[in-house]
C-alpha positions in Angstrom: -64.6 -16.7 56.8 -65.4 -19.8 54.6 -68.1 -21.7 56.4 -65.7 -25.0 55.9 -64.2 -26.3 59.2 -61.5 -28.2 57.5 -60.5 -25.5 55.3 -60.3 -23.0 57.9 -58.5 -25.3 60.2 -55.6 -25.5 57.3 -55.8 -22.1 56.8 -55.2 -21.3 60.4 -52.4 -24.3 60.3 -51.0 -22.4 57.8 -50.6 -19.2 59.3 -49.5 -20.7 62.1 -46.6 -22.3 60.1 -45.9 -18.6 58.8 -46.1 -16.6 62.2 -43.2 -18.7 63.3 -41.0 -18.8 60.3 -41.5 -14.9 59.7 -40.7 -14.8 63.5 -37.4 -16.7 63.2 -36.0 -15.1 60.1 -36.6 -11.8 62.0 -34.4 -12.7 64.7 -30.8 -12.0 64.0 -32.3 -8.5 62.2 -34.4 -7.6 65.4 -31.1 -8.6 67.7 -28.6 -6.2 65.0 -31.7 -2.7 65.3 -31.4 -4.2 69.1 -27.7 -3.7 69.5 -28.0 -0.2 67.6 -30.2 1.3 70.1 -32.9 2.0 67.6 -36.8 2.5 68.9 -39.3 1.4 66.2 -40.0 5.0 64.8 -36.1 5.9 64.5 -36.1 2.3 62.8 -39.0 2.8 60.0 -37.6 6.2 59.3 -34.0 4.8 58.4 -35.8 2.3 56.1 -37.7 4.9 54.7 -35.2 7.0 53.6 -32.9 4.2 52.9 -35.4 3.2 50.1 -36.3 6.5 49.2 -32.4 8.1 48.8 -33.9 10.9 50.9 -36.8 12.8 51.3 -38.1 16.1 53.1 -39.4 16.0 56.2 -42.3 16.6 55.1 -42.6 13.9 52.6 -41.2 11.8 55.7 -44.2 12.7 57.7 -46.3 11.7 55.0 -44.8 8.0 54.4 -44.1 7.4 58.2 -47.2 8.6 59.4 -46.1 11.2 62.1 -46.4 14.4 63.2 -43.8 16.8 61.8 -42.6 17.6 65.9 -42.5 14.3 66.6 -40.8 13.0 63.4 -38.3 16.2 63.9 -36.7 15.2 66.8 -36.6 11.8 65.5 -34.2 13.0 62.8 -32.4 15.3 65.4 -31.7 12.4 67.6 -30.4 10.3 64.1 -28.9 13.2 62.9 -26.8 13.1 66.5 -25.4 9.8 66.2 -24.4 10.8 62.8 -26.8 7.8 60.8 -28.5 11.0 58.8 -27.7 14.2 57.5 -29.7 17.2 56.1 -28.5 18.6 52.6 -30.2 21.0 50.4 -32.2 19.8 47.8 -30.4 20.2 44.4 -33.2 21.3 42.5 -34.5 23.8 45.3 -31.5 25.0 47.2 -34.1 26.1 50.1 -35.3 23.0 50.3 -33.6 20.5 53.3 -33.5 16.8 52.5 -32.8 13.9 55.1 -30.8 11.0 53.9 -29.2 8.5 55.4 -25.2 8.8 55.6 -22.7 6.9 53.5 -22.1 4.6 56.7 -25.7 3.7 56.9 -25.8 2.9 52.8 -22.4 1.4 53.4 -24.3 -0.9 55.9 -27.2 -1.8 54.1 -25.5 -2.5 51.1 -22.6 -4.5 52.5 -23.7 -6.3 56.1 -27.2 -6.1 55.8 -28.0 -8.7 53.5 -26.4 -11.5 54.9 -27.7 -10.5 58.2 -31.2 -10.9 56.7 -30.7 -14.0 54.6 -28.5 -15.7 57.0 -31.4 -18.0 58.5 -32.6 -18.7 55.2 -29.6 -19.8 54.0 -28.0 -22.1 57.2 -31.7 -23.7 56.9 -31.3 -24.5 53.6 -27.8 -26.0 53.8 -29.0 -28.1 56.2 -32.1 -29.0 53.7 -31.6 -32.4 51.8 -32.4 -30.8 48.3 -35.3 -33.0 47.7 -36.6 -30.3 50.6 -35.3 -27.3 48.8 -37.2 -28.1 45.8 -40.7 -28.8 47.8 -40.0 -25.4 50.3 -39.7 -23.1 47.0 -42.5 -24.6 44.7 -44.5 -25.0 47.9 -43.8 -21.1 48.3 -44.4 -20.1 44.6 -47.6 -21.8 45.1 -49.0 -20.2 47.5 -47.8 -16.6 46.9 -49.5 -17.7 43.2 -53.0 -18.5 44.8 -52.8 -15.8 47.6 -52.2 -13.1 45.0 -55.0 -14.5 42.4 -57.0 -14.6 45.0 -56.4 -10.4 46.3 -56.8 -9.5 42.5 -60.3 -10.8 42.8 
C-alpha cells in the first residue's frame, strides 16, 4: 500500500463509491436469480454455459471449479426444471454436451438485458446531461489508469 495517507484515503473513498454502485446495479438481477430459485452454483453454471453455447461436464468442472459429483447433480437438478439439456456432441456422437435450453437463450437474449441495465439507465434519465458527460469520462478515466497501471 502507497505510504501516502491522502492517497490511500481517496483510494479507499473510491472503492467505497464502487462497492455501493456495483451493489445497486446488482439488485434487480440478484431479486430475478432470487425469484428463480437458483443457489449460487446452479447460477455460475447457467452463465457458464450460456457464454460457452455448451460444454461437457467435464469442461464444466474445469471452468466452475467443482467436483464432477457435485457439479452432476447440479445439472440433474437444471436438467429437472427443464433450464438445460444434454445432447451429443456433433463432432463425437459419444460425447454428452450440457447447454442451456432455448427458453433460457430466449431469456438472456430478450429480458435479461434490460433487467441488467435497467438501473443504469433510470439513473441516467434522471442525470442532467452535464452529469452524464462527467459519470462516463470520469469512468473511462479510471478504467484507463486502472488498466495502465495492471499492465505494469
Amino acid at each position: 500500500m502507497a505510504k501516502n495517507p491522502k492517497l490511500n484515503q481517496l483510494a479507499q473513498e473510491i472503492e467505497g463509491y464502487l462497492s455501493a454502485v456495483r451493489q445497486t446495479l446488482r439488485q434487480p438481477v440478484e431479486a430475478e436469480f432470487a425469484r428463480g430459485n437458483l443457489t449460487g452454483p446452479q447460477r455460475s453454471v447457467m452463465q457458464i454455459l450460456y457464454h460457452a453455447g455448451g460444454l461437457s461436464l467435464k469442461e464444466l468442472c474445469r471452468s466452475v471449479g467443482l467436483a464432477h459429483i457435485t457439479l452432476s447433480g447440479i445439472v440433474d437438478r437444471l436438467e429437472k426444471r427443464g433450464l438445460v439439456e444434454r445432447r451429443s456432441n456433433p463432432n463425437d456422437r459419444r460425447a454428452i454436451m450440457i447447454v442451456v435450453t432455448k427458453m433460457v437463450r430466449d431469456y438472456m437474449r430478450d429480458t435479461y438485458p434490460a433487467i441488467a441495465l435497467h438501473p443504469v439507465t433510470a439513473a441516467l434519465r434522471r442525470a442532467r446531461p452535464v452529469e452524464r458527460t462527467a459519470i462516463l469520462e470520469g469512468l473511462r478515466s479510471l478504467r484507463r489508469v486502472v488498466e495502465a497501471t495492471a499492465r505494469r
